[in-house]
N, C-alpha and C positions, 0 to 999 in steps of 0.2 A: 690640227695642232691645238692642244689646250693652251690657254692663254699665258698659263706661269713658264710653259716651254720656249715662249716666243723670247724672240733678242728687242733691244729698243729698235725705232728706227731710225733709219740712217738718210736722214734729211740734213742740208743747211752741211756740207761735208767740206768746202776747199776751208774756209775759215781757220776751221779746229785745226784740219790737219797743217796747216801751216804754223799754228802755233803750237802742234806738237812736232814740229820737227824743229821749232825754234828750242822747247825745251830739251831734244834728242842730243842738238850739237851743242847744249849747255853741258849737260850729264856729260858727254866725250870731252869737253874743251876742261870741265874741272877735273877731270881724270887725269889728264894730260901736265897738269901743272906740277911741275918740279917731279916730273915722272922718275928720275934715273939720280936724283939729288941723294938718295939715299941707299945706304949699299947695302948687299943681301944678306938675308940672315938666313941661318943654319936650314931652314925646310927651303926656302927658294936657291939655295946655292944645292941642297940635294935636289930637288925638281931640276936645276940645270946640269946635275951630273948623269943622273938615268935619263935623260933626252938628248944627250947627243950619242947614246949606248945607239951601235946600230939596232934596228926595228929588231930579229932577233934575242938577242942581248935583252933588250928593253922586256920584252915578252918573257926569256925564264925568269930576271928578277921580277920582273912585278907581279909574278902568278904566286913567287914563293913570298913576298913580303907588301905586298900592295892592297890594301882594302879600296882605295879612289886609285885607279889604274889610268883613265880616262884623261886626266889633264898633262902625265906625263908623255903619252903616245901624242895626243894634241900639239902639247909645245915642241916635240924633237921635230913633228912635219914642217909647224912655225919656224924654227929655229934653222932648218935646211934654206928657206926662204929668206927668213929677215937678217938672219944672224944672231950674233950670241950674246948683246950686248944687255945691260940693266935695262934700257930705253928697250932694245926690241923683246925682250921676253916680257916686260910687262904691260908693253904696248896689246898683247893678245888678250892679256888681263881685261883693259880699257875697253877694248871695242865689244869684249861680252859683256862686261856693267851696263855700256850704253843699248845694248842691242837688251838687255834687260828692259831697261827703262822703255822703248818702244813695244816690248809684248805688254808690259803693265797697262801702258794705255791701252793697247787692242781689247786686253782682256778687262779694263773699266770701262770698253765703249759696250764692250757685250755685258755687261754686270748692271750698269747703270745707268747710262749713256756718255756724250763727250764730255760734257763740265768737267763731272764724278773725273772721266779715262783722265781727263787734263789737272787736276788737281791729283789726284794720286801720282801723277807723272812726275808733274813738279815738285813734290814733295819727297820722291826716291830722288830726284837729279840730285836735289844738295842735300840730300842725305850722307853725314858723314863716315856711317860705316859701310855703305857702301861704296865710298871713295875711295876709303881706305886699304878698302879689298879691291878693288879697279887698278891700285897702286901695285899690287904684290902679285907678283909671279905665282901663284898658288890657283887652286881650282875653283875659290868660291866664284868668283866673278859668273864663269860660267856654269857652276852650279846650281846660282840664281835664275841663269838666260834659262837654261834646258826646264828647272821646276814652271818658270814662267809659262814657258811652251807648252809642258807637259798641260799646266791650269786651265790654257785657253781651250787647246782641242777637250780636255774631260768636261768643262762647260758646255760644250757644244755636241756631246756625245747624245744630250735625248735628242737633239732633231734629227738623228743618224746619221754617224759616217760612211762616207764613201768607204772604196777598199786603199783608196792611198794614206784614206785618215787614219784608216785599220792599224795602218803599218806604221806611218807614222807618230801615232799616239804610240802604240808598243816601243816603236823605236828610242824616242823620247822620257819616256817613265824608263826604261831598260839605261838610257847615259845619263838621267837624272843619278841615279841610285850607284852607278859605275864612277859619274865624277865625288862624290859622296856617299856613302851607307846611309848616312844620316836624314839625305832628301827625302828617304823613305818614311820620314815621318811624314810630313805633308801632305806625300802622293796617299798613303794607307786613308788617312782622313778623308784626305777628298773624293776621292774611290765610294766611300763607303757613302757621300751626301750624294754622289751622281748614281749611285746605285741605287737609294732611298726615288731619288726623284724619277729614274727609269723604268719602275713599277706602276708609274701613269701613264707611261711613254708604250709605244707599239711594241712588243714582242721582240722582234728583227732587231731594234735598238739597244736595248739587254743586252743582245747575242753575239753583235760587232760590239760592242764595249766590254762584253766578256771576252773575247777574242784576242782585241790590243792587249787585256792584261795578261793572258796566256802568250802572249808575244814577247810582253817585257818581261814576265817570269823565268821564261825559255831563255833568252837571251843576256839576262843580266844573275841565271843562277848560281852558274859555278862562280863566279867572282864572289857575288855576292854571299856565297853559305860561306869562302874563305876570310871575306870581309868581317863575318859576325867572329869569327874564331879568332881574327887578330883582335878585335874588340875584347874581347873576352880573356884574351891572353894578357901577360905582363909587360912583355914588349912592342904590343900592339897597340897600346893606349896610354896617352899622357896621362899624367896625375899632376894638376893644377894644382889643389888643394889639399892639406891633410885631412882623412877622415871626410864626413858629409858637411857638407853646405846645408844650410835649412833651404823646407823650397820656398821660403820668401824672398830669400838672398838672392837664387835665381830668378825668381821670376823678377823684382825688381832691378835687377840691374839686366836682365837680357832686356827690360822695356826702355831701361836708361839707356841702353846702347843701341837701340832703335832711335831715339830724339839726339842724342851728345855724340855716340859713337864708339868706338874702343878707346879710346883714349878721353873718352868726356870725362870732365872732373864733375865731381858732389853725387850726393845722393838720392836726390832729389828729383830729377830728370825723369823717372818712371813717370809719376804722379801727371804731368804731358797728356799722357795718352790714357788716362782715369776717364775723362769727359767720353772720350770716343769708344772704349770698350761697353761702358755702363750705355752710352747711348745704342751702340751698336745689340748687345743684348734687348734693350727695351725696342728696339726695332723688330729686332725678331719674333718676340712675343707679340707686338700690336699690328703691325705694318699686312699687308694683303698677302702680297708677297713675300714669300720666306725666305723663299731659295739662297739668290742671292748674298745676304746677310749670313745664314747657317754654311755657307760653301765659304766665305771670307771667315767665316769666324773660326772653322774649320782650318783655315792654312794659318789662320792667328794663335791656336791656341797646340795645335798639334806639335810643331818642333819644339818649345818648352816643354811639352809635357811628356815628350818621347824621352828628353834627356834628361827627366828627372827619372822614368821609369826604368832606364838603363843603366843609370850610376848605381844602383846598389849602395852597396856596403863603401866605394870608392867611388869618389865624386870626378866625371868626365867634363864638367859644364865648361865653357869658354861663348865670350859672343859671337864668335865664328861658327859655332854648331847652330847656332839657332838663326841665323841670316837669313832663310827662305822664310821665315814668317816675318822679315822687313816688309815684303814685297807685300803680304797680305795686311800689314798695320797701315800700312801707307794705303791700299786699295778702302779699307775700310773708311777711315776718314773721308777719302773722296766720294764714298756711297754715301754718304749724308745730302750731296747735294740733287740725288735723284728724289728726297721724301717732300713731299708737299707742304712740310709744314717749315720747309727751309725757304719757298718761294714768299711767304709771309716776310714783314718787316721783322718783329721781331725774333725770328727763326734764321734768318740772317743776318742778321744782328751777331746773333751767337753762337752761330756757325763760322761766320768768316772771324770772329775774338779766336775760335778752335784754331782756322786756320792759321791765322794770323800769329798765334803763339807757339804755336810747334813749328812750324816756318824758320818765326826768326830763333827757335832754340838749335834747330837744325843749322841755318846759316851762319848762328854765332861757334855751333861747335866746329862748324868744318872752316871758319875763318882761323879760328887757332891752331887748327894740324897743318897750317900754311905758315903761323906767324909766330906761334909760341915757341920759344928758342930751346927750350926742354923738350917740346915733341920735332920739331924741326930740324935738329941736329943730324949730319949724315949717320952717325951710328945706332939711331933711336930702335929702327926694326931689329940690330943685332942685338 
């Protein structure tokens, strides 16, 4: 095994993993607060009419009008179970946000070892937009869990998959793309860094990670060529905006609503994650290893740039399209603390000012979507 293929090791193991399970039931316990406080709006009250359609039912409408089919089939099975109420539809929400937050670690323990998994960890837990989305009966939640999923086995693809990873990476990229079209930005990027990095890798490894993708392609086609046609139609795509957005607007505020949230106030908030991008570039250029860095910067920069590449002439942007590259802002930062020049004083120094300031912009904005009497209100989401 070449050396840039190998995973860190996995020494010095109950510690960390106790204090990422302390931050697991943080991510679930802030999920959970004033879950059912606020009553549903227009997509969560359709998501809870096509899920109690029997299976059937559910299957010809959402062939005829469904691009993300996946979360409605999910919550009707939920909802035979828990019931029908605000609390239990979005409680299914909850537990994929959190089950997010524990692939992020797995997948910072393999990127750059625990520290790195455990600050990036902590960093999505009170992460406001994705509480936000934990909160709502809709698919990103578990949008996020499945891209996660999908990230960790494609990382792991040059050391070769077994035939269960085979299937299970296909299977995985195929409900990534099913809960969303739009995941598919993510998955196409990082495909193509795991492909780059396979070409050093044995033969056989190519050939099962060509495989899984011939699995998700098989499996997520037919939805997915109808998914591009509702996109593309008039009744198949919001229109937010009039006309185009510049891509500064987007790309500035999807970073803002990475740090603040959907609902974070000012404009300012992007500028956060300035230090970490530039640093994260300047990694990649200097640093030994690459990998790592160009496979995060890959899930960082792909879903903005997929949805700028797809609005055309009519602008689709929302901070819920671009959500799966939360997952990767938040891992980048945490990969700072695998570089050697963070174990220095003064590299930690200003390292942990990073952390320390996106932290509290992160806990000051998701303290407001708790307190603020303008986003707090029971009718905010409708």
């Amino acid at each position: 095994m070449k050396p840039d293929l190998a995973l860190p090791p996995t020494t010095h193991r109950s510690a960390p993993d106790v204090a990422a399970l302390a931050i697991i039931l943080l991510a679930l316990a802030l999920s959970l607060i004033d879950l059912a406080a606020q009553s549903f709006w227009t997509d969560e009250g359709m998501a809870h009419f096509v899920a109690q359609l029997p299976v059937g039912e559910q299957f010809r409408l959402l062939r005829e009008t469904a691009p993300n089919p996946l979360h409605y089939l999910l919550l009707g099975g939920w909802m035979r179970a828990a019931g029908n109420s605000e609390f239990a539809l979005r409680f299914l929400s909850a537990l994929g946000s959190a089950l997010t937050v524990a692939l992020v670690y797995r997948l910072g323990r393999d990127l750059g070892g625990r520290r790195a998994a455990l600050i990036a960890a902590a960093l999505l837990a009170i992460n406001p937009l994705r509480i936000y989305y934990a909160q709502e009966a809709r698919t990103y939640a578990w949008l996020t869990a499945l891209a996660a999923a999908s990230a960790l086995l494609l990382w792991r693809s040059p050391r070769g998959l077994s035939a269960p990873q085979i299937i299970a990476l296909g299977l995985l990229q195929a409900l990534t793309c099913l809960a969303h079209p739009y995941g598919a930005f993510a998955l196409i990027a990082l495909n193509l860094v795991i492909f780059a990095r396979l070409l050093r890798a044995p033969r056989g490894h190519l050939a099962r990670w060509a495989l899984s993708g011939l699995i998700a392609a098989v499996l997520a086609g037919a939805w997915f060529s109808g998914a591009l046609d509702a996109i593309g139609g008039s009744a198949g795509s919001a229109i937010y905006f009039r006309g185009r957005l510049p891509a500064t607007a987007v790309i500035s505020d999807a970073l803002r609503s990475y740090v603040l949230g959907f609902t974070g106030a000012g404009g300012d908030g992007w500028l956060l994650l300035m230090p970490a991008l530039v640093g994260g570039l300047l990694a990649l250029l200097f640093t030994r290893n690459r990998w790592p860095w160009l496979f995060i910067l890959a899930g960082c920069v792909a879903p903005i740039a997929g949805i700028l590449l797809l609005s055309g002439d009519r602008e689709r942007y929302a901070a819920r399209y671009v959500i799966t590259g939360l997952l990767f802002f938040c891992l980048l930062v945490g990969q700072f603390a695998a570089l050697p020049i963070v174990r220095r004083r003064w590299g930690a120094l200003a390292y942990g000012l990073m952390v320390f300031t996106l932290g509290y912009g992160m806990m000051w904005a998701t303290l407001g979507q708790f307190t603020d009497p303008a986003l707090a209100r029971p009718d905010f989401r409708a």
